[in-house]
N, CA and C atoms as an extended XYZ file, in Angstrom:
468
Properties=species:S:1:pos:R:3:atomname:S:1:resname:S:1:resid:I:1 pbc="F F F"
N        95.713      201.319      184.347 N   UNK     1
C        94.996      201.985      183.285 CA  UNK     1
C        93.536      202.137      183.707 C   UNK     1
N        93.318      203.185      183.763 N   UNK     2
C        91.904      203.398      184.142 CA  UNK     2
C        91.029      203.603      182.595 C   UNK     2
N        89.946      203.129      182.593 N   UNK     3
C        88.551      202.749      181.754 CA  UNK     3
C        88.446      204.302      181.614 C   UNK     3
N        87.334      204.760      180.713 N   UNK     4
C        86.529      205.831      180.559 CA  UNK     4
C        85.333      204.748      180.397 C   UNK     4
N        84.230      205.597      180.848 N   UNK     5
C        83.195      205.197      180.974 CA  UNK     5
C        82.166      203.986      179.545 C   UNK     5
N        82.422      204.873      178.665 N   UNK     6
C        81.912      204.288      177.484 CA  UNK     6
C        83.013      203.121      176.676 C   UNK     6
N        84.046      202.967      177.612 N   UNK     7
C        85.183      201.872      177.462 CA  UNK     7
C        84.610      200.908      178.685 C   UNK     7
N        84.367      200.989      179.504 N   UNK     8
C        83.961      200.272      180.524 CA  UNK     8
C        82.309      199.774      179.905 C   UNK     8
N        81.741      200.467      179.697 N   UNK     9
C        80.292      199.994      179.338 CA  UNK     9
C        80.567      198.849      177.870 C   UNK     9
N        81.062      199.123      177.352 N   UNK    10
C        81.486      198.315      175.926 CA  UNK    10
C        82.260      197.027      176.484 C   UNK    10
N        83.229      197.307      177.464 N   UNK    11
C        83.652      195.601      178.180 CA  UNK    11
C        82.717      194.685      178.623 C   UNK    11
N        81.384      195.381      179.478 N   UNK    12
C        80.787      195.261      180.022 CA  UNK    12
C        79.966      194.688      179.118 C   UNK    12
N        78.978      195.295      177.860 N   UNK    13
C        78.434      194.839      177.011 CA  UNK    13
C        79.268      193.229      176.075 C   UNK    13
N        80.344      193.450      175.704 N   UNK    14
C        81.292      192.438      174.894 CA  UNK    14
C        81.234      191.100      176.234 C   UNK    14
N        81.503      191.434      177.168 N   UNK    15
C        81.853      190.565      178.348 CA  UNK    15
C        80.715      189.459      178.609 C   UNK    15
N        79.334      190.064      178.907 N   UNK    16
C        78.158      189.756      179.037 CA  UNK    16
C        77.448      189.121      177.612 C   UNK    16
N        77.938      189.275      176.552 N   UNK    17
C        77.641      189.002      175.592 CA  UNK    17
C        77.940      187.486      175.232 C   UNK    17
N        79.094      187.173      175.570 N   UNK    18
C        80.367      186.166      175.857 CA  UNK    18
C        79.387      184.671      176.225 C   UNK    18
N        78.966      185.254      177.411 N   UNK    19
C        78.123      184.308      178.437 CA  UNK    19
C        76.189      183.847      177.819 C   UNK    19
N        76.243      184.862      177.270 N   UNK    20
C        74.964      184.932      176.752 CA  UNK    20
C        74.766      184.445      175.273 C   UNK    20
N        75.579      184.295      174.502 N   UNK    21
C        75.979      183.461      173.079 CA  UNK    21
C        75.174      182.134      173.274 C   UNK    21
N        75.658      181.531      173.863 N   UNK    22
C        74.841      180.122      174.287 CA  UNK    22
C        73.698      179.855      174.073 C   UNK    22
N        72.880      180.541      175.242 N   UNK    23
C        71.079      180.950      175.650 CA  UNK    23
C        70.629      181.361      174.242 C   UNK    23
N        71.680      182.206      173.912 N   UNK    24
C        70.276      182.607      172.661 CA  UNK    24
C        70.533      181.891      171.361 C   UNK    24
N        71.809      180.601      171.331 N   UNK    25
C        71.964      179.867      170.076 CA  UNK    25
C        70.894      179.081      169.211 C   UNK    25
N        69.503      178.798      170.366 N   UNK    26
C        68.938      178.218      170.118 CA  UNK    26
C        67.348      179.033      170.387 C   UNK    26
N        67.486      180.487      170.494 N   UNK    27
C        66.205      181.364      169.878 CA  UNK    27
C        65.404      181.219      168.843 C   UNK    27
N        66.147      180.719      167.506 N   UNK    28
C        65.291      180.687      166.642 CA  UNK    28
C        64.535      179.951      166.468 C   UNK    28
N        64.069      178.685      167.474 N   UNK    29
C        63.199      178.148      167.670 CA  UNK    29
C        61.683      178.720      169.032 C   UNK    29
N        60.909      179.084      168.495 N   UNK    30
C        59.930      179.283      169.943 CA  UNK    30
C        59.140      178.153      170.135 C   UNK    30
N        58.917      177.115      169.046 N   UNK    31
C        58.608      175.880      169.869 CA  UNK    31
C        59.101      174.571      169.491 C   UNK    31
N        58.794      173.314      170.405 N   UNK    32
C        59.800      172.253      169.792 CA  UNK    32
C        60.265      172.093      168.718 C   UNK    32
N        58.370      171.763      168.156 N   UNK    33
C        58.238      171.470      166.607 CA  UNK    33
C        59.197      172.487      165.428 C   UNK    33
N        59.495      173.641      165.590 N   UNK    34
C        60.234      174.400      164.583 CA  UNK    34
C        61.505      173.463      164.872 C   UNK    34
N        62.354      173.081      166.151 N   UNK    35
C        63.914      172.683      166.030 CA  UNK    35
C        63.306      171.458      165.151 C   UNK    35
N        62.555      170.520      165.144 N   UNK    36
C        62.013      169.271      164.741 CA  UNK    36
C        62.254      169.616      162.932 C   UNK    36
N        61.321      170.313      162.750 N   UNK    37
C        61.639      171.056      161.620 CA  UNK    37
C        62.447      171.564      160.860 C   UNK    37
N        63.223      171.846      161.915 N   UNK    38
C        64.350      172.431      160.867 CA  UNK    38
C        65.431      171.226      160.813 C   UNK    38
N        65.706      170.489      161.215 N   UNK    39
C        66.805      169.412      161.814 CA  UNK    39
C        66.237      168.708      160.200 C   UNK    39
N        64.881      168.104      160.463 N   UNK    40
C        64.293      167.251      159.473 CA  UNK    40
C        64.414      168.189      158.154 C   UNK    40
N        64.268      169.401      158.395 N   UNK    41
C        64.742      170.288      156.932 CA  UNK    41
C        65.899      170.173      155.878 C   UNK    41
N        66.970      169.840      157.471 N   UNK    42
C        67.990      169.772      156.772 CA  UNK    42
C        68.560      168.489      156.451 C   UNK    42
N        68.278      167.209      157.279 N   UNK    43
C        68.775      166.177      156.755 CA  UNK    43
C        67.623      165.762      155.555 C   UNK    43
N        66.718      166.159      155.237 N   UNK    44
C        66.146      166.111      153.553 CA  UNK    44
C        66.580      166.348      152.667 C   UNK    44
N        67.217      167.752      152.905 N   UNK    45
C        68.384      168.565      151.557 CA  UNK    45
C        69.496      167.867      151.716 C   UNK    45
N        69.797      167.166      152.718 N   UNK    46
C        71.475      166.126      153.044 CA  UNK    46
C        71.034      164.924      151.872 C   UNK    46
N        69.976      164.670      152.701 N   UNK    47
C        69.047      163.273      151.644 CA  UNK    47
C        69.297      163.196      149.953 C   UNK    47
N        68.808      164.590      149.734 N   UNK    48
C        69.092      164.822      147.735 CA  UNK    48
C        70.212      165.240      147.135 C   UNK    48
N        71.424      165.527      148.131 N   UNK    49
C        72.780      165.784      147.640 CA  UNK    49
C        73.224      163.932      147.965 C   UNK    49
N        72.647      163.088      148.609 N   UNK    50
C        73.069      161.896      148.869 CA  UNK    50
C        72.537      161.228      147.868 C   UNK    50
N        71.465      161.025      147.343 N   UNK    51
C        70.948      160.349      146.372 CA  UNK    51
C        71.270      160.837      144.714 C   UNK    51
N        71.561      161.991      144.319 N   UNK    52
C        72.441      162.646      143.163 CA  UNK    52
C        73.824      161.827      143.146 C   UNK    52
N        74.219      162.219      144.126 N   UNK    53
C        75.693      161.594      144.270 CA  UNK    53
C        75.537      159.861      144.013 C   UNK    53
N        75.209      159.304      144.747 N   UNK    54
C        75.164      157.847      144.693 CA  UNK    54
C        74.651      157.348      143.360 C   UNK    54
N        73.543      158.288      142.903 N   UNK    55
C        73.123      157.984      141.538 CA  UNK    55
C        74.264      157.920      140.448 C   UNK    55
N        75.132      158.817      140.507 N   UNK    56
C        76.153      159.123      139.951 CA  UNK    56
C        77.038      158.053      140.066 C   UNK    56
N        77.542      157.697      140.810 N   UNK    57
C        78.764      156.437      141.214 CA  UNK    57
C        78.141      155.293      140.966 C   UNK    57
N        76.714      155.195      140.969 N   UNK    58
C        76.477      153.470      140.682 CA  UNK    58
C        76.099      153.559      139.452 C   UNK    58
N        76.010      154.254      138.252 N   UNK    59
C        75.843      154.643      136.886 CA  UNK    59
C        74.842      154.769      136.806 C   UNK    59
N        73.780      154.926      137.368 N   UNK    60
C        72.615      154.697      137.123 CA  UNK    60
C        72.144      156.966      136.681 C   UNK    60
N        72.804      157.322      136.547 N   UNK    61
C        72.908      158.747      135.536 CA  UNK    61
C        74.281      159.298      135.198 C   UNK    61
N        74.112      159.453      134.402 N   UNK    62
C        76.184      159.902      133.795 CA  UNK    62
C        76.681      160.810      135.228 C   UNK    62
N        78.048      160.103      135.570 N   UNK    63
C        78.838      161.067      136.087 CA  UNK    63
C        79.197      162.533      136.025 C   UNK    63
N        78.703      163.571      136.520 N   UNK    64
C        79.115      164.859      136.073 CA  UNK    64
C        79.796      165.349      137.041 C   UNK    64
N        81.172      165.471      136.733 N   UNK    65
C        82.201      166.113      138.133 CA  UNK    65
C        81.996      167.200      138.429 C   UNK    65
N        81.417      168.279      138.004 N   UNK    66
C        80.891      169.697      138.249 CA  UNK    66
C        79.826      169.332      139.231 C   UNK    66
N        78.532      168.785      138.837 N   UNK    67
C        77.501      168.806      139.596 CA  UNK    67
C        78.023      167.752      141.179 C   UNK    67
N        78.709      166.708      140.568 N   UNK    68
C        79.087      166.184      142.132 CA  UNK    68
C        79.817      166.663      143.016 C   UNK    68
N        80.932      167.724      142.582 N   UNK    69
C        81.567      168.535      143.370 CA  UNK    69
C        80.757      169.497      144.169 C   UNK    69
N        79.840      170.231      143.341 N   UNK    70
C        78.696      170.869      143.810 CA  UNK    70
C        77.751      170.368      144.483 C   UNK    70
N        77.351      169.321      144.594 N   UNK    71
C        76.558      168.281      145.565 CA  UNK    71
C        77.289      167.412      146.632 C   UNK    71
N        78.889      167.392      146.730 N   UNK    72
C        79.389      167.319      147.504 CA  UNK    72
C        79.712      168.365      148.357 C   UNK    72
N        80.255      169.775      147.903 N   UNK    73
C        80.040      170.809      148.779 CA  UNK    73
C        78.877      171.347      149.418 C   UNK    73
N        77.488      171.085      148.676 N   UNK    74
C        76.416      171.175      149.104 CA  UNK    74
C        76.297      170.702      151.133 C   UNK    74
N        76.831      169.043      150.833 N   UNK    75
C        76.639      167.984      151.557 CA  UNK    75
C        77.500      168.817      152.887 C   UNK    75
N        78.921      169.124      152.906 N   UNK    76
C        79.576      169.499      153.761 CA  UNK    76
C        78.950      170.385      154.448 C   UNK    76
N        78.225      171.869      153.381 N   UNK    77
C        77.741      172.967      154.328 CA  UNK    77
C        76.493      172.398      155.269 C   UNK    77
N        75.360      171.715      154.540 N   UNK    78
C        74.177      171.050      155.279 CA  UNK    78
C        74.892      170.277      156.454 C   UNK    78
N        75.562      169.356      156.326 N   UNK    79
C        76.401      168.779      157.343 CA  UNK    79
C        76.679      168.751      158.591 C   UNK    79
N        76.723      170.683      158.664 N   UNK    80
C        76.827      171.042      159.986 CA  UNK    80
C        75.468      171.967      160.482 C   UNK    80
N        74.387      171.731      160.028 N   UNK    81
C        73.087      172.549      160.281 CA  UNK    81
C        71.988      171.709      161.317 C   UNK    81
N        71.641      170.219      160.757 N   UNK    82
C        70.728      169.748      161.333 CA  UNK    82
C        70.762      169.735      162.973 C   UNK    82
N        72.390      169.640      163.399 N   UNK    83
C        72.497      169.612      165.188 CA  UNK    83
C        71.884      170.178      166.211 C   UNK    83
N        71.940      171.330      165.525 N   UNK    84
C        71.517      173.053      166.746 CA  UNK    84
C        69.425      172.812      167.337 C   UNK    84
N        69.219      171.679      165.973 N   UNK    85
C        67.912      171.095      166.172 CA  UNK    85
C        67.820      170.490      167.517 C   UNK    85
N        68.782      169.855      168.002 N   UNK    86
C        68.478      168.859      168.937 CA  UNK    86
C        68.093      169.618      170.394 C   UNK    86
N        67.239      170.004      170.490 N   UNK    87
C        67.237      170.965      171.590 CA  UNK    87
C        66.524      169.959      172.883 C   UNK    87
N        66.673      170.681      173.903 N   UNK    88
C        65.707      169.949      175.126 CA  UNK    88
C        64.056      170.295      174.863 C   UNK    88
N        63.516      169.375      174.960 N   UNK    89
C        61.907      169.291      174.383 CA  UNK    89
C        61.583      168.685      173.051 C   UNK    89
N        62.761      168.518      172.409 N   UNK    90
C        62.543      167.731      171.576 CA  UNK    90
C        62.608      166.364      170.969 C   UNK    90
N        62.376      165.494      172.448 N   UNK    91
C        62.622      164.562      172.009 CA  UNK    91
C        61.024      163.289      171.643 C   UNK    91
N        61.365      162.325      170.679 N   UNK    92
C        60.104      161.240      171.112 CA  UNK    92
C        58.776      161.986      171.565 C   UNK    92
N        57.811      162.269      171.289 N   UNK    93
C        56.443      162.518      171.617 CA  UNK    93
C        56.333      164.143      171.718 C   UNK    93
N        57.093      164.879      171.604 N   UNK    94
C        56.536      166.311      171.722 CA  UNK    94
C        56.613      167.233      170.874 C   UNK    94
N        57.333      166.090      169.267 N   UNK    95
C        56.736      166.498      167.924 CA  UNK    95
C        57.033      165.408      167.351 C   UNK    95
N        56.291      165.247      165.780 N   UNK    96
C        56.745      163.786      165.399 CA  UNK    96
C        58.468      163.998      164.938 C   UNK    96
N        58.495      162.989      165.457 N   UNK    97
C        60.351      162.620      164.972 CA  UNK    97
C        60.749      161.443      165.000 C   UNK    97
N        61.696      161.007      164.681 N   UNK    98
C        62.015      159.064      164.663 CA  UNK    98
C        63.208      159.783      165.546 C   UNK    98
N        63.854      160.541      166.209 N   UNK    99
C        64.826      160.491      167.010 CA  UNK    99
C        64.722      159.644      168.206 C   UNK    99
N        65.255      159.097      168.317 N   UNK   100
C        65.877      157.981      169.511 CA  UNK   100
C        65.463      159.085      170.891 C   UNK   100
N        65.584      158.640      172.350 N   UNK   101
C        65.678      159.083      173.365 CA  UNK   101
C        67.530      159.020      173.834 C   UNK   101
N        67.917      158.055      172.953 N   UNK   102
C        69.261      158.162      173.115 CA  UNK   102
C        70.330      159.185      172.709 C   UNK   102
N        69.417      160.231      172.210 N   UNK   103
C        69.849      161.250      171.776 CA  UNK   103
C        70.575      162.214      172.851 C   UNK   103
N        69.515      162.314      174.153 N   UNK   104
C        69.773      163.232      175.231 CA  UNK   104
C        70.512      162.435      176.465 C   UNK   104
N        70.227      161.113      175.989 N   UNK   105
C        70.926      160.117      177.335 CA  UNK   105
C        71.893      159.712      177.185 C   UNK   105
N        72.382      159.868      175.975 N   UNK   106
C        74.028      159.479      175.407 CA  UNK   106
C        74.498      160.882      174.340 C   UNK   106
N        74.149      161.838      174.475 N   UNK   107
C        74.388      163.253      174.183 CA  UNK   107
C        75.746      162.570      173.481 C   UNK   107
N        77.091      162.672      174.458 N   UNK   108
C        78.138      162.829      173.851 CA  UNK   108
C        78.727      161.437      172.946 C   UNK   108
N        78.304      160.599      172.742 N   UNK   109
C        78.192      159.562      171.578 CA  UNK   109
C        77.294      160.245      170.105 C   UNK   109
N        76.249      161.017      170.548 N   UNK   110
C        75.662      161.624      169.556 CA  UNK   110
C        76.379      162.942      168.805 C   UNK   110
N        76.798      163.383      169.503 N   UNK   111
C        77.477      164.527      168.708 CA  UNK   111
C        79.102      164.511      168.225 C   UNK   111
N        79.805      163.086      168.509 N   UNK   112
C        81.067      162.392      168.364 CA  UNK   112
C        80.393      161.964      166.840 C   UNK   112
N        79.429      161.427      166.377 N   UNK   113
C        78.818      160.733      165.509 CA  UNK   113
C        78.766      161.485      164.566 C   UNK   113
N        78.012      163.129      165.154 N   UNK   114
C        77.570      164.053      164.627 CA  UNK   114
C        79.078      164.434      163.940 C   UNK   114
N        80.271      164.568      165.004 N   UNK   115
C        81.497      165.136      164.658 CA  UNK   115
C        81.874      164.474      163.065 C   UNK   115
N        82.141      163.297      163.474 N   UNK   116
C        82.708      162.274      162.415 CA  UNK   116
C        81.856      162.685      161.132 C   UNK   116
N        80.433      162.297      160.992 N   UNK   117
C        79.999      162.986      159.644 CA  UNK   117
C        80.466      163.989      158.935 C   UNK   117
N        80.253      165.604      159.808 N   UNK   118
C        80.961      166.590      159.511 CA  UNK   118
C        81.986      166.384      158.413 C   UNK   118
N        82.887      165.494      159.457 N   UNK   119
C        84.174      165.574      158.999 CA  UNK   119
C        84.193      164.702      157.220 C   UNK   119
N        83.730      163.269      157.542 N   UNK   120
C        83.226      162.568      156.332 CA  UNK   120
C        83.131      163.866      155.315 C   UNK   120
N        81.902      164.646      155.396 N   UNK   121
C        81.419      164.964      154.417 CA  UNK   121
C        82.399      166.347      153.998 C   UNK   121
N        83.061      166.903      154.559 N   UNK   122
C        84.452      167.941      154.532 CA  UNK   122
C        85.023      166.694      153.475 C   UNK   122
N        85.644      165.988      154.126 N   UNK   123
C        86.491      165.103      153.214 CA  UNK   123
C        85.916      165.056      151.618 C   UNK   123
N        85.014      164.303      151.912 N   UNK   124
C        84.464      164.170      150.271 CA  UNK   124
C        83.852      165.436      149.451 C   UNK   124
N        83.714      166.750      150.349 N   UNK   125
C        84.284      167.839      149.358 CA  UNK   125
C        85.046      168.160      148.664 C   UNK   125
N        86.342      168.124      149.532 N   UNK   126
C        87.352      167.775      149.135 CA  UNK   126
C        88.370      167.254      148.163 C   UNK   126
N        87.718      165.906      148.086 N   UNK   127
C        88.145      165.175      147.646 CA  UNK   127
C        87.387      165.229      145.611 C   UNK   127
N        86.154      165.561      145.885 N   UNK   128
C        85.383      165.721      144.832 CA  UNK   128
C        85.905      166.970      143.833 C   UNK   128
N        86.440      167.936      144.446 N   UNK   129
C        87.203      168.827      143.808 CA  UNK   129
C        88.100      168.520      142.607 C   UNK   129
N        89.468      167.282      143.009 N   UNK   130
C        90.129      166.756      142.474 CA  UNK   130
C        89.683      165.991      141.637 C   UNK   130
N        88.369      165.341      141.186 N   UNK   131
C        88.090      164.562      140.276 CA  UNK   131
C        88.310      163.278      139.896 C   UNK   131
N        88.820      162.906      140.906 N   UNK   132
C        89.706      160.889      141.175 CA  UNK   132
C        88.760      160.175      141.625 C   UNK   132
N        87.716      159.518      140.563 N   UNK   133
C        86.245      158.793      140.516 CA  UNK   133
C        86.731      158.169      141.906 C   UNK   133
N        87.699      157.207      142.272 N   UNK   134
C        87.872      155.982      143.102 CA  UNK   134
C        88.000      156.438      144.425 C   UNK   134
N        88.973      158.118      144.261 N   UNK   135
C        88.930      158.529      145.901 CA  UNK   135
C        87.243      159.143      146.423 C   UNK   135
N        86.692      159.764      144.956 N   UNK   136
C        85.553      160.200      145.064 CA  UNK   136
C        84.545      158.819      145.764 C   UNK   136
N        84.958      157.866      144.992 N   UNK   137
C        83.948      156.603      145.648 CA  UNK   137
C        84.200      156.173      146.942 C   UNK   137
N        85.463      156.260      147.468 N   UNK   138
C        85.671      155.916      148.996 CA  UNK   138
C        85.649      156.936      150.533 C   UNK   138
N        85.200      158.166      149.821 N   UNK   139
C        85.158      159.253      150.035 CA  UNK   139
C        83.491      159.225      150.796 C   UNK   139
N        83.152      159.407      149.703 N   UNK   140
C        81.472      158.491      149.908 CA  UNK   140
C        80.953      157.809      150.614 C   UNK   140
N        81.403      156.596      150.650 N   UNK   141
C        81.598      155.237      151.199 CA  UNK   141
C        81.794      156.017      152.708 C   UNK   141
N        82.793      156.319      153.059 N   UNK   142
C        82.707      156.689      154.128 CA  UNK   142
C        81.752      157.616      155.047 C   UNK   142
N        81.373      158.700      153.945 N   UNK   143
C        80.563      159.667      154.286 CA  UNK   143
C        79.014      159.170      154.734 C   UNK   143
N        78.848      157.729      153.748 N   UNK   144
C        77.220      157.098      153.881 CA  UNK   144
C        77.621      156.469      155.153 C   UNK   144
N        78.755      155.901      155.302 N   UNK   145
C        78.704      154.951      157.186 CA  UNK   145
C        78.674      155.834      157.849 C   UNK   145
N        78.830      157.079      157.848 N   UNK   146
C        78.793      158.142      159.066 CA  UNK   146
C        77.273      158.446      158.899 C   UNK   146
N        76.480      158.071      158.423 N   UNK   147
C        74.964      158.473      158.278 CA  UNK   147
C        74.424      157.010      159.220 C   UNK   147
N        74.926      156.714      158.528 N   UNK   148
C        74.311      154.283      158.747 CA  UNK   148
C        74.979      154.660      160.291 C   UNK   148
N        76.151      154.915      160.349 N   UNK   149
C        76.395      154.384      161.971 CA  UNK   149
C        75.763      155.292      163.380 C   UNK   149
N        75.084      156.605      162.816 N   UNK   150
C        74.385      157.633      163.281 CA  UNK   150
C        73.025      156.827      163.653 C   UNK   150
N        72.560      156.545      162.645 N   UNK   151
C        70.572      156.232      162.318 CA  UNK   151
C        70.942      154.833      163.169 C   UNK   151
N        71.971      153.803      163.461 N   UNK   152
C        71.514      152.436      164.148 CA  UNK   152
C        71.265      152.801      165.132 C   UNK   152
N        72.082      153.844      166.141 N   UNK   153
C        71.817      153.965      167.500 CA  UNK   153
C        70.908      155.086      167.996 C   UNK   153
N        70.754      156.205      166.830 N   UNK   154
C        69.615      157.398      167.398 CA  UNK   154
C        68.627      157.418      166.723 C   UNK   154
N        68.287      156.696      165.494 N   UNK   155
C        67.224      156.851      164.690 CA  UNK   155
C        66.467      155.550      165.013 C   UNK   155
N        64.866      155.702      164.931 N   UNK   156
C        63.877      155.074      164.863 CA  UNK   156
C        63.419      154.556      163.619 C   UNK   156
């Protein structure tokens, strides 16, 4: 099967594109401090869907299964945002951050960590849907050790 030209240029474009996805995943930063920024952006908004919620389960404000479902789905989408932060240059001293150096020297422990949260916090979307206070509480429970077991080894 032979190409026509503007079939060949479009492989060519799609093909090259392929390879180049990568390089530019992390454009929207032009200097450290913005990935710093945005990472810390987002585990803040992780922070106030975590503290709503917990407020909620330890009684300390009435339970509302609407708003915790909604602050649990909140949690899942943020969940997967802060990562794309972790760029090269950003580590320890070349913006403020409490990130560990163990971030880039144990990469794949960090983003296994990173995985597991994800997943945590999928779950207790999930799970918050259905409205079962107890799965909702262990749901949780799990979702906060995937934070705790993150911050002992990369956080400062």
């Amino acid at each position: 099967m032979k190409l026509k030209p503007s079939n060949l240029m479009l492989s060519l474009i799609l093909a090259t594109s392929a390879y180049a996805a990568p390089s530019m995943a992390n454009s929207a930063f032009e200097k450290p401090a913005d990935a710093v920024e945005y990472r810390q952006s987002a585990f803040s908004m992780i922070r106030i869907q975590i503290a709503d919620m917990g407020a909620m389960l330890k009684g300390k404000i009435p339970f509302d299964e609407k708003r915790f479902a909604m602050r649990a789905n909140n949690a899942a989408a943020l969940s997967k945002m802060p990562w794309e932060g972790f760029v090269a240059g950003t580590a320890k001293g070349s913006a403020k951050t409490d990130a560990l150096p163990t971030i880039w020297s144990d990469n794949e422990t960090f983003m296994k960590k990173a995985s597991t949260f994800q997943k945590y916090a999928d779950e207790l979307a999930q799970v918050a849907m259905k409205g079962d206070k107890k799965q909702i509480g262990k749901a949780f429970g799990n979702w906060a050790k995937g934070c705790k077991d993150c911050h002992k080894m990369f956080k400062d």
